[in-house]
C-alpha positions in Angstrom: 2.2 -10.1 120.5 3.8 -11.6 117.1 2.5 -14.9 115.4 5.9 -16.4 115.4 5.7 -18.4 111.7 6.1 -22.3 112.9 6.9 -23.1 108.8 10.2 -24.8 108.2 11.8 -22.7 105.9 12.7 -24.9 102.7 15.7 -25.6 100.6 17.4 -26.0 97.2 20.3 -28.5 97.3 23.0 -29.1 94.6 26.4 -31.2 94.3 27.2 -29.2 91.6 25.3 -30.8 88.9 22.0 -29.3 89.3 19.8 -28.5 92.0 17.3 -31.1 94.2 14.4 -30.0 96.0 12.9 -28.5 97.1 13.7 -29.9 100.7 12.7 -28.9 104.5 15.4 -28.1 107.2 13.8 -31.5 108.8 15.0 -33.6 105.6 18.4 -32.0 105.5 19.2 -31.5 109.1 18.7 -35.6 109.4 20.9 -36.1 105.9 23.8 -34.1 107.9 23.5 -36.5 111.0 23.3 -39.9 108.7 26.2 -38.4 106.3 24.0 -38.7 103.7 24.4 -35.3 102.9 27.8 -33.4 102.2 28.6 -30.2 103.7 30.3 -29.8 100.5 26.9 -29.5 99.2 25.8 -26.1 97.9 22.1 -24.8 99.0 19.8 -21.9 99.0 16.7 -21.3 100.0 13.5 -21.1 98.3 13.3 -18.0 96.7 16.3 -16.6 97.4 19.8 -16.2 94.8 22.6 -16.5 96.9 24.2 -20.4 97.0 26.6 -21.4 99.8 27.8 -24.6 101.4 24.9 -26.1 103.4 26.8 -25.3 107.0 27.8 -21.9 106.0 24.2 -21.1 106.2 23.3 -20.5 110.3 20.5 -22.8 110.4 22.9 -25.9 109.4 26.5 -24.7 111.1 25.5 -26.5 114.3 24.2 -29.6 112.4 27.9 -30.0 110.7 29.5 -29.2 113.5 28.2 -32.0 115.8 28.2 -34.5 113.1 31.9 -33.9 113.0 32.1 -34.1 109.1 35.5 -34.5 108.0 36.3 -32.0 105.1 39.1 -32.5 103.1 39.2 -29.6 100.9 40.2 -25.9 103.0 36.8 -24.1 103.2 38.0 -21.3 101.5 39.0 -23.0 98.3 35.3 -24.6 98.4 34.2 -21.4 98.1 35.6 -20.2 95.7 34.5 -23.2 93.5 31.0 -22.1 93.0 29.9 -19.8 90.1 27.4 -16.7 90.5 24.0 -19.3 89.8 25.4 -22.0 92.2 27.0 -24.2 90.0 30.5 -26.1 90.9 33.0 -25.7 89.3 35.3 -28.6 88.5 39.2 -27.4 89.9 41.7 -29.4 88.1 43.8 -32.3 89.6 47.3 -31.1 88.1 49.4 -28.3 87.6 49.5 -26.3 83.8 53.1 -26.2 84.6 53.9 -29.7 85.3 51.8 -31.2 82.2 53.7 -28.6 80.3 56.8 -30.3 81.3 55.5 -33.6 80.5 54.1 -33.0 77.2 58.0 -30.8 76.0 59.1 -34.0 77.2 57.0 -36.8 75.2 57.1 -34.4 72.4 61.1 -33.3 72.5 61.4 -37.2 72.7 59.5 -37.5 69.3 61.5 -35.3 67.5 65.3 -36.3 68.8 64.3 -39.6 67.6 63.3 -38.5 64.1 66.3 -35.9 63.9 68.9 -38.9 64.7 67.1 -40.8 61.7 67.4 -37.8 59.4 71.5 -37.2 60.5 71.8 -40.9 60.1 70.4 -41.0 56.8 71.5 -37.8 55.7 75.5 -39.2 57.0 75.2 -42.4 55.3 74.2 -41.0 51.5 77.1 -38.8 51.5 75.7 -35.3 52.8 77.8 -33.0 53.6 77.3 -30.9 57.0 76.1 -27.4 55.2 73.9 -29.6 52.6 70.3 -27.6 54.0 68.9 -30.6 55.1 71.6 -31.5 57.7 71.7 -27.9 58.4 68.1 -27.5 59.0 67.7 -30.9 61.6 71.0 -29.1 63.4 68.8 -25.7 64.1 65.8 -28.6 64.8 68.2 -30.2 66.8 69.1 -27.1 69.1 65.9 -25.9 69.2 65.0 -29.0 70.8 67.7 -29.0 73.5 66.3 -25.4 74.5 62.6 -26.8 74.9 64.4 -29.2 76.8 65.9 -26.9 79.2 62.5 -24.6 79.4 60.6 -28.3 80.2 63.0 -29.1 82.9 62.8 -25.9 84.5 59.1 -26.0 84.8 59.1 -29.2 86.3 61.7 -28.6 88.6 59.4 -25.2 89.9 55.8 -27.7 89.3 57.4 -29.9 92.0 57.8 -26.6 94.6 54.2 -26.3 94.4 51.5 -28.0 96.2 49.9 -30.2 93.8 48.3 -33.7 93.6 49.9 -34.8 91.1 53.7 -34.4 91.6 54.8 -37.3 89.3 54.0 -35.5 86.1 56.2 -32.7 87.1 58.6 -35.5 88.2 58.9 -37.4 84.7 59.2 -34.6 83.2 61.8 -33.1 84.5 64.1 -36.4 84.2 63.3 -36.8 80.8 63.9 -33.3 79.8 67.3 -34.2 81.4 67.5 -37.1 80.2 67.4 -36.0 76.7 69.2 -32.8 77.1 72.4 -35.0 78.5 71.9 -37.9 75.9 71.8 -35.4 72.8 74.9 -33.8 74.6 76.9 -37.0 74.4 76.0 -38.1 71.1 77.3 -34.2 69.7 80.5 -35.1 71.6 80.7 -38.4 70.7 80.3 -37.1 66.9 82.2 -34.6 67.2 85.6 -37.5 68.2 84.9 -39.2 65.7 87.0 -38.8 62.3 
């Protein structure tokens, strides 16, 4: 009848940086067993264009499945980590909305602290409060208070979400806080004063 073809079909292999190989199913099917050889390793085979993980290919599924590879990553977000030519691409570690936070933070800090030095300056030459330059660091100075508030609330929503790096989110809310109630007390505490 048919010639069935006894060739082992053969393999390009990537981790995302750039592509090994080519290798037979012989090479990789004993990689899997040893755990030399990630199933979060992307492959496709000679001559072809489309690259998946190595066990979402049929020829390897049973290979990962008896090695009983632990995966950390949900497959479906490996997936969706891999560009059109095969390439990984690198996810980020951190929310956008919790280094936001952070950074209003650090940088709000920053400016409080030269805005106290201006008012202090500005109080102890003699400046009146509607002289511009105490009238432009108290617009600076509200300004900041509401980058303050916009910080805090996007660390207090960074810290609904899953993401590894909570404490970013964390320290920046409490510092947005922080400052917001501290700049608070010293307009009160200003304002007592004769």
């Amino acid at each position: 009848m048919f010639e069935q073809d006894s060739r082992e079909s053969e393999w390009w292999l990537s981790d995302g940086e750039r592509p090994t190989g080519p290798h037979n199913e012989a090479f990789l099917f004993a990689g899997i067993k040893r755990g030399a050889i990630s199933p979060d390793s992307y492959s496709c085979p000679v001559g072809g264009q489309e690259w998946k993980l190595l066990c979402d290919w049929p020829a390897f599924a049973r290979a990962c499945a008896v090695a009983a590879i632990p995966m950390d990553v949900p497959l479906a977000a490996r997936r969706s980590a891999v560009r059109a030519d095969g390439s990984r691409v690198r996810q980020k570690k951190w929310s956008g909305l919790a280094l936001s936070s952070f950074i209003i933070a650090m940088v709000a800090f920053v400016v409080h602290f030269v805005l106290l030095i201006i008012a202090a300056v500005g109080a102890s030459t003699g400046a009146k409060e509607t002289d511009p330059l105490m009238v432009c660091a108290g617009l600076f100075f509200f300004v900041t208070l509401a980058t303050n508030l916009v910080g805090g609330v996007l660390g207090l929503i960074a810290l609904t979400q899953p993401i590894r790096n909570k404490w970013m989110a964390a320290v920046g809310l409490a510092f947005n806080m922080l400052e917001m109630l501290g700049m608070i007390a010293l307009v009160v505490v200003g304002s007592q004063s004769p």
